[in-house]
N, C-alpha and C positions, 0 to 999 in steps of 0.2 A: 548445379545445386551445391548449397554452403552450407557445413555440418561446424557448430559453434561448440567448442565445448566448455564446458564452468567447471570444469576441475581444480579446486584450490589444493596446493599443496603447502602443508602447514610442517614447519622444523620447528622443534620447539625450543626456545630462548633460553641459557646460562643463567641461574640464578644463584642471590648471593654471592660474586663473583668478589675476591681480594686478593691482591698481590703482596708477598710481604717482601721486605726489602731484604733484611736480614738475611733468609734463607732461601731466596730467589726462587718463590715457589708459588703457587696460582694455587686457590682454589676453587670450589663453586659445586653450588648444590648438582649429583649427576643427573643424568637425566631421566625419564621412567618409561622414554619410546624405546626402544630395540633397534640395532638395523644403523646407529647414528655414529659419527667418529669426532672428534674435539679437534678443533680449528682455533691458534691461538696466534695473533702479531702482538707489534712489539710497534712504540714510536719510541725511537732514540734520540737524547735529549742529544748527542751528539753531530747527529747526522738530520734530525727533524724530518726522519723517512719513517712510514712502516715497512718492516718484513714479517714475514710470514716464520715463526719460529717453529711452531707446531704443524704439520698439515696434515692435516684428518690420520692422526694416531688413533688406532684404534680403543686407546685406555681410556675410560673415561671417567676414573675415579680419580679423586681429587686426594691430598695434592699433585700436583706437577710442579716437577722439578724442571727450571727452566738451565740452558746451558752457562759453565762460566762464563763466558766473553761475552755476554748482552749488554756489557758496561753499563753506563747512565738511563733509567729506562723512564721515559716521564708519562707513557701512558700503558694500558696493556689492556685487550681488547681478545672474547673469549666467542666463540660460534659452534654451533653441531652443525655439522653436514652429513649427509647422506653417505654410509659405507658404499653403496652401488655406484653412488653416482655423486665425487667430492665437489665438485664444482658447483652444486646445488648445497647452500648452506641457510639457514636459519639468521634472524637480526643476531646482531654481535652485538654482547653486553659490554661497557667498558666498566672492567676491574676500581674498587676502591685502593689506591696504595697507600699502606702506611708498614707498621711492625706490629705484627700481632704476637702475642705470645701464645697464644693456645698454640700454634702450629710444630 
């Protein structure tokens, strides 16, 4: 006998997500589940790879400061994942960049 199960699990998605150039820092609205960690890459205009800059920090107030040496960054890409369990992450929003001044 076959036991089916329809368990959806749902991580809820990064909004309003931007990158400012200037002060190489991410923001995005946080999230309002509990339990979740921020998950952040990087595609470098340099290298035209993603890496993994952030992996499941527990902070998940915005901004983040990302590290000096990220050089050229021409995308940047933000996800919650599961504190218990980081491998199970939520759709990645990609970041608007530009210079904001509010920040």
């Amino acid at each position: 006998m076959q036991f089916l199960c329809d368990i959806a699990l749902t991580v809820e998605r990064p909004v309003s997500v931007q990158y400012n150039v200037d002060s190489q820092t991410v923001t995005f609205q946080s999230p309002t589940s509990t339990g979740l960690c921020l998950h952040v890459r990087l595609l470098s205009a340099d290298t035209s790879s993603w890496t993994s800059q952030l992996l499941c920090t527990t902070e998940q107030t915005a901004p983040v400061r990302l590290r000096d040496d990220v050089g050229s960054i021409e995308a940047v890409e933000v996800s919650f994942c599961l504190q218990s369990r980081p491998d199970v992450c939520g759709h990645a929003q990609n970041a608007t960049i530009g210079q904001y001044s509010h920040l």
